[in-house]
C-alpha positions as CSV (number, residue, x, y, z in Angstrom):
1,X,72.3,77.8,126.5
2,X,73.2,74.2,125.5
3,X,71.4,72.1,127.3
4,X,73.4,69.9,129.3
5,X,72.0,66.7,127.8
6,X,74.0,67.8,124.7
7,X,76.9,66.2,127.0
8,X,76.6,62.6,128.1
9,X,78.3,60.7,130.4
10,X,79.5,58.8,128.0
11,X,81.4,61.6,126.5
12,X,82.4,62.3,129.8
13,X,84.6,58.7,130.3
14,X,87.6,59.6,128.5
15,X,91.1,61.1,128.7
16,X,90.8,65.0,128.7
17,X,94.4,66.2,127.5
18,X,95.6,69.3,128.8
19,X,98.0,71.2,126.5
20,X,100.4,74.1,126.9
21,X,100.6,76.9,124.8
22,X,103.6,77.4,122.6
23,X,104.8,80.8,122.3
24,X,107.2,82.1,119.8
25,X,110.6,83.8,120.6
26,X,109.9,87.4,119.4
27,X,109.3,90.0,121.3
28,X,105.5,89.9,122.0
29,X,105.7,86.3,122.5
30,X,103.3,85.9,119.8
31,X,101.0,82.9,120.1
32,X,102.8,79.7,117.9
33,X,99.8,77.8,116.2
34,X,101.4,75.8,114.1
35,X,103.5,74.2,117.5
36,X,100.2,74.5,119.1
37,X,98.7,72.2,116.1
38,X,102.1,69.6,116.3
39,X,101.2,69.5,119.9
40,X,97.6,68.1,119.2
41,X,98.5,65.8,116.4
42,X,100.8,64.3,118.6
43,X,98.1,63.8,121.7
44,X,95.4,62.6,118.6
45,X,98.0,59.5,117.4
46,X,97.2,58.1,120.4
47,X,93.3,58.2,119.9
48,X,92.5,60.8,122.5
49,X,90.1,63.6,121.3
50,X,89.4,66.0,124.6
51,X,91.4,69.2,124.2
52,X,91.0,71.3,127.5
53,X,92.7,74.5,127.3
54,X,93.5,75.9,130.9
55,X,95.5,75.5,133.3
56,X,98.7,74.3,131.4
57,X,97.8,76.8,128.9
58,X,98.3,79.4,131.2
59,X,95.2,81.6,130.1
60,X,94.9,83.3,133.7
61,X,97.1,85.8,131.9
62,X,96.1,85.7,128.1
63,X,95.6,89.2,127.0
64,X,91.8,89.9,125.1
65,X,93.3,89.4,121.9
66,X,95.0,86.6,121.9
67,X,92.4,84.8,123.3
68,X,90.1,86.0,119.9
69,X,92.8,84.6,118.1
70,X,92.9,80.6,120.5
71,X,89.3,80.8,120.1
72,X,89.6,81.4,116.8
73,X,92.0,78.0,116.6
74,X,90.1,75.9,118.5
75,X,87.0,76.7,116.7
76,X,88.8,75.3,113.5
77,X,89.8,71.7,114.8
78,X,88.1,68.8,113.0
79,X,85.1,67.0,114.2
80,X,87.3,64.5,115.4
81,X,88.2,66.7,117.9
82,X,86.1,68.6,120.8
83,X,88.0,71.6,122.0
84,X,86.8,72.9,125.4
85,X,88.1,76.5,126.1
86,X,88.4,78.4,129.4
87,X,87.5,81.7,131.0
88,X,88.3,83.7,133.9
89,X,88.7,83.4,136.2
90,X,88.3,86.3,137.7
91,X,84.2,87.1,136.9
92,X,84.8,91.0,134.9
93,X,87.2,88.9,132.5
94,X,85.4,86.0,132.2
95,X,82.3,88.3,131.1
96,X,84.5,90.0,128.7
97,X,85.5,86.7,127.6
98,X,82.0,85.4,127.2
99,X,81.4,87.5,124.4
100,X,84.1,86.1,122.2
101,X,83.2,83.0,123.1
102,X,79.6,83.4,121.7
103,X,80.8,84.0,118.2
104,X,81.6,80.4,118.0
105,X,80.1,77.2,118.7
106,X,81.9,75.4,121.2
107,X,80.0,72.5,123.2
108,X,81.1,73.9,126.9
109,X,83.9,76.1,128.5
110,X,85.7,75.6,132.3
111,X,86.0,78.4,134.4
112,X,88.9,78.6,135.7
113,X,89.3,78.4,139.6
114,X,89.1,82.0,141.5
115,X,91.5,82.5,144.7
116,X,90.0,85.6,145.4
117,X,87.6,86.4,148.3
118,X,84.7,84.5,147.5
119,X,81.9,83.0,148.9
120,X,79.4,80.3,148.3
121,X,76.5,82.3,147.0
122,X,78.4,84.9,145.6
123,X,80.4,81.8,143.3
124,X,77.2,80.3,142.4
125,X,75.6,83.7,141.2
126,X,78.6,84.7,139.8
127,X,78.7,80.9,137.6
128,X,74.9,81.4,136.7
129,X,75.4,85.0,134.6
130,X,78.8,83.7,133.4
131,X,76.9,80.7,131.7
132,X,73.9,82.7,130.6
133,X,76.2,85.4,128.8
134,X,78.4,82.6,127.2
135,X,75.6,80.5,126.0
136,X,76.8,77.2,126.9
137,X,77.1,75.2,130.3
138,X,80.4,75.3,132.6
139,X,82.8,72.4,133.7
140,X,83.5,73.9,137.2
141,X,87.3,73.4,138.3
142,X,87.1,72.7,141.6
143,X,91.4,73.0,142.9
144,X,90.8,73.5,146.7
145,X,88.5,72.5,149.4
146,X,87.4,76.4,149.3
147,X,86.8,77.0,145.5
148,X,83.8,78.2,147.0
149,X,84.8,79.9,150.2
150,X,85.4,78.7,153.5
151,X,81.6,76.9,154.1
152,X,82.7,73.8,153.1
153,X,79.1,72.5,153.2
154,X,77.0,75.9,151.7
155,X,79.8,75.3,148.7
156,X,79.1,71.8,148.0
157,X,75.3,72.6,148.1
158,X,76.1,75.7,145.9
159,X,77.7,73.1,143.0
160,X,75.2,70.9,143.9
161,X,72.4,73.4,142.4
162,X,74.4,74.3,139.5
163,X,74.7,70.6,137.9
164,X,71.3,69.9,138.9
165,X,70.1,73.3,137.1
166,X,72.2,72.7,133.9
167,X,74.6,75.4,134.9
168,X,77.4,73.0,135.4
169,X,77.7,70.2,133.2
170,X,80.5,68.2,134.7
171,X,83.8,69.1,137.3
172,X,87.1,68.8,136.9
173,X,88.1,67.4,140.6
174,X,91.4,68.6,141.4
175,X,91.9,68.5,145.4
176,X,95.5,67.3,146.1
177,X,95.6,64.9,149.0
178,X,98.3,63.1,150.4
179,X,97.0,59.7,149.9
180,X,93.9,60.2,147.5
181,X,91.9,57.3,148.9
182,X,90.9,59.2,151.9
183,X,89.0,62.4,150.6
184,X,86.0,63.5,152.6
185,X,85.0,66.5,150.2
186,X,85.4,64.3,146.9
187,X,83.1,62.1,149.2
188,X,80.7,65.1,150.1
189,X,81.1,66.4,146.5
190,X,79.6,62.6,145.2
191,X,76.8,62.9,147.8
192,X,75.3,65.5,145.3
193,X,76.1,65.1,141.7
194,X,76.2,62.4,139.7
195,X,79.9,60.4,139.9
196,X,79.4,60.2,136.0
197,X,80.1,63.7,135.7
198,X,83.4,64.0,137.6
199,X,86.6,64.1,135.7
200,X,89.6,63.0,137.9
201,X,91.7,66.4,137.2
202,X,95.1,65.8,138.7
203,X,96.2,63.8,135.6
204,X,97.6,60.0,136.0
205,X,99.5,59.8,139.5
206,X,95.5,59.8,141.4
207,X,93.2,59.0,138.5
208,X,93.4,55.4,139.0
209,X,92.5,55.9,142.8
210,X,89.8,58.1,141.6
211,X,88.3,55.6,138.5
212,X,89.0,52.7,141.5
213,X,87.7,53.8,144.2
214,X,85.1,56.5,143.9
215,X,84.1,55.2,140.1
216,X,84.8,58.3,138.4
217,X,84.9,57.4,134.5
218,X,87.4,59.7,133.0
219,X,90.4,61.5,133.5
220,X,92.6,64.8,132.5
221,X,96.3,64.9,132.0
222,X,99.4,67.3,130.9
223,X,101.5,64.4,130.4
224,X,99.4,63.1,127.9
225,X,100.9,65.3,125.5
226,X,103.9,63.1,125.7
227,X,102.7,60.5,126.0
228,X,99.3,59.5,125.0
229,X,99.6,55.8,124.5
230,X,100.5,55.2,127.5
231,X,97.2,57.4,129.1
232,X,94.9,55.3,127.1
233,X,96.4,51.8,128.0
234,X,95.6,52.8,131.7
235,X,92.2,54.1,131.0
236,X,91.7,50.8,129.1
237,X,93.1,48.8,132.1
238,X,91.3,51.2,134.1
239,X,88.0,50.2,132.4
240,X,88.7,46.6,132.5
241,X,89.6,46.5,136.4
242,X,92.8,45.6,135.5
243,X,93.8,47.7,138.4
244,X,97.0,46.5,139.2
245,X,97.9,46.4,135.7
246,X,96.7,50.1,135.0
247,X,99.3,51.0,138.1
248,X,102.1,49.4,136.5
249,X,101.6,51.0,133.2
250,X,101.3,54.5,135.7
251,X,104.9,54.4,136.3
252,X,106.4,55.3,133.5
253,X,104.6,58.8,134.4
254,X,106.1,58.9,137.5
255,X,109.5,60.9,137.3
256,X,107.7,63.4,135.2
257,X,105.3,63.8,137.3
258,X,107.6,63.9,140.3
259,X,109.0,67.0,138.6
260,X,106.3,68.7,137.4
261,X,105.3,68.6,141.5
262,X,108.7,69.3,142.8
263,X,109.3,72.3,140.4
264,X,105.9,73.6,139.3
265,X,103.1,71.5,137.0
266,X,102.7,74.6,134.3
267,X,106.1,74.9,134.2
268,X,107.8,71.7,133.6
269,X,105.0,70.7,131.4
270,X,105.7,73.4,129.3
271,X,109.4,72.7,128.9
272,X,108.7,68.7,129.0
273,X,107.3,68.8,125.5
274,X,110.3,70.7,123.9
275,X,112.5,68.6,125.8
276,X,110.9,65.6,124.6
277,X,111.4,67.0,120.8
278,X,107.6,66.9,120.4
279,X,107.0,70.7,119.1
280,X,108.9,74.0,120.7
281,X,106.7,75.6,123.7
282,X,109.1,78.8,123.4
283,X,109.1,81.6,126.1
284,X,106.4,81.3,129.2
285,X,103.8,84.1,129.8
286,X,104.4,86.3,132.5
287,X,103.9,85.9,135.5
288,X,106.1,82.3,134.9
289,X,108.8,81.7,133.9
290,X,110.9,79.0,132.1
291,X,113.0,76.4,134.4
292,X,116.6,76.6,135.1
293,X,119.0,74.8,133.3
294,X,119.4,73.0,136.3
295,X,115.9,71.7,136.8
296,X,115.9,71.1,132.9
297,X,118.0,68.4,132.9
298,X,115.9,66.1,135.2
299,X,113.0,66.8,133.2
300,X,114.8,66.4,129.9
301,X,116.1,62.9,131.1
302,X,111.8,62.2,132.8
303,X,110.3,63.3,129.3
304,X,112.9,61.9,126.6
305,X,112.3,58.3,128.7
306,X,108.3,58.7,128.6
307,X,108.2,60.0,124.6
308,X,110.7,56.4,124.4
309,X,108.2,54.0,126.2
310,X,104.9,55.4,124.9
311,X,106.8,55.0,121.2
312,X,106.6,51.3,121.7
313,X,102.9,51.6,122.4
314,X,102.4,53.2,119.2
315,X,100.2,51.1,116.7
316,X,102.4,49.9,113.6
C-alpha cells in the first residue's frame, strides 16, 4: 500500500474539483472522453489540479467496463494533474473494482458512501481489505451522521483507527446542516484525526464556515467546473482571512447552488456545464435522469451568469 506519508497535508489544502461524466447520445450511452477532457481543461485554466471522480460522476452505476476504460483516462492525465478515482460502494464491487485499480498507479481512491445496513466494525473491516486489495489508502466520504451505522460514537472511533493506521488518508466531510457552524459530529470527527486531513466536501456554500471555523484547509466543489476562478479567489481569501471577502466572492455560486439543492446536486451539475456551453454532458446514467425543460431554464440563466463572472477573473 502507499503509505499515507506519500500524501501531505499540504497537498491536502486545495480545491478538489468534482466533475461529471459526459456521455454520448447513442444508444449505449458510451462514455465521451474527449467532453470529459474539455471539462478538465476548463477546471485546469483556473489553476486547480484535484480531479475527484465520484459522486457527480455518478459511478454508483458505472458498469465494470466502463470503469477499465475511466481508469484507463485518468491514468493518462499529466503530472500536472492528480486524478483520484472512486469505488464502491457497495464492498463485492468495490473489490471487483480494486483489481482494475491496481493495474495503474494512482496516489489514492474514495470509497464512495454505503446506505446499506452497516455497522461500525463491519465498515472498518470492510475499509481495511478494500485498501489492502487496491494497494493504496482511502479518502473516506463521510455524507451522513451514520456512514458508519447508527453508534455515532463506535463510528467516529472506527475512522479514528483507520487514519491513524494508514487505512484512511484523508475524509471528504460532507454532513449537510442547516447552519454549518453548529456541527457536533464534525466536532467529534476533529476530536480524532487530524483537521489537516479533512476536506470540506459540500463544495462552496459551507467551505468557508468549514476553513473559518473548524480550520479545515481545503475544499471540493462541482461548481468549479464552471467556474474555477472564482473557487480559487475564495480559497485565496480563505487563506488570507479575508473572510468576509471570501463570502462575497461565494455569491456568485449561490443561484447555482440553490438549484443544484432544490432540484438534485448530480443532476443540475450535469446539465449546468452544457448549459453554460463549457463541453456537452449528453444523456445521464440510469437510475437519473436529465432535468425538465422547466428546471433547465433556471439553471441555464444560474450557470451562463457564473461562466460570465468567473470570465472576468480569468488571467489576461
Amino acid at each position: 500500500m502507499t503509505p499515507s506519508s506519500a500524501i501531505t497535508p499540504a497537498d491536502l489544502a486545495a480545491i478538489f474539483a468534482v466533475p461529471p461524466l459526459p456521455r454520448k447520445s447513442d444508444a449505449r450511452r458510451t462514455l465521451d472522453l474527449d467532453a470529459a477532457e474539455r471539462v478538465a481543461a476548463h477546471i485546469e485554466s483556473g489553476g486547480i489540479t484535484r480531479y475527484l471522480y465520484g459522486g457527480n460522476a455518478f459511478l454508483y452505476h458505472i458498469t465494470l467496463d466502463e470503469y477499465e476504460v475511466l481508469l484507463g483516462w485518468l491514468a493518462s492525465f499529466p503530472s500536472s494533474r492528480w486524478a483520484i478515482p472512486s469505488l464502491g460502494p457497495s464492498f463485492g464491487r468495490a473489490i471487483d473494482q480494486a483489481r482494475l485499480l491496481r493495474r495503474h498507479h494512482f496516489r489514492c481512491a474514495m470509497m464512495l458512501p454505503c446506505g446499506d445496513p452497516r455497522d461500525a466494525a463491519g465498515m472498518e473491516a470492510g475499509l481495511r481489505e478494500v485498501a489492502s486489495a487496491i494497494g493504496i489508502p482511502l479518502i473516506l466520504y463521510l455524507k451522513s451522521e451514520d456512514g458508519f451505522g447508527t453508534n455515532l460514537e463506535a463510528g467516529l472511533d472506527a475512522v479514528g483507527r483507520l487514519m491513524a493506521d494508514g487505512v484512511a488518508v484523508a475524509i471528504k466531510y460532507a454532513v449537510v446542516r442547516d447552519d454549518p457552524r453548529d456541527d457536533a459530529y464534525l466536532d467529534g470527527l476533529l476530536q480524532r484525526v487530524d483537521k489537516a486531513r479533512v476536506i470540506s466536501g459540500m463544495g462552496e456554500r459551507p467551505a468557508i464556515v468549514h476553513l473559518r471555523d473548524f480550520g479545515l484547509q481545503g475544499f471540493t466543489s462541482g461548481s468549479v467546473c464552471v467556474a474555477p476562478n472564482s473557487s480559487m479567489k475564495i480559497l485565496a481569501l480563505c487563506k488570507a482571512q479575508r473572510w468576509d471577502e471570501a463570502m462575497q466572492e461565494r455569491e456568485a455560486f449561490l443561484p447555482l447552488e440553490d438549484c443544484r439543492d432544490a432540484f438534485s446536486p448530480i443532476r443540475v451539475l450535469h446539465d449546468a456545464v452544457t448549459l453554460a456551453g463549457i463541453a456537452d454532458m449528453g444523456p445521464m446514467l440510469p437510475m437519473l435522469s436529465n432535468l425538465p425543460e422547466s428546471q433547465r431554464a433556471p439553471v441555464r440563466a444560474a450557470a451562463v451568469a457564473l461562466r460570465q463572472h468567473d470570465a472576468q477573473l480569468a488571467p489576461s
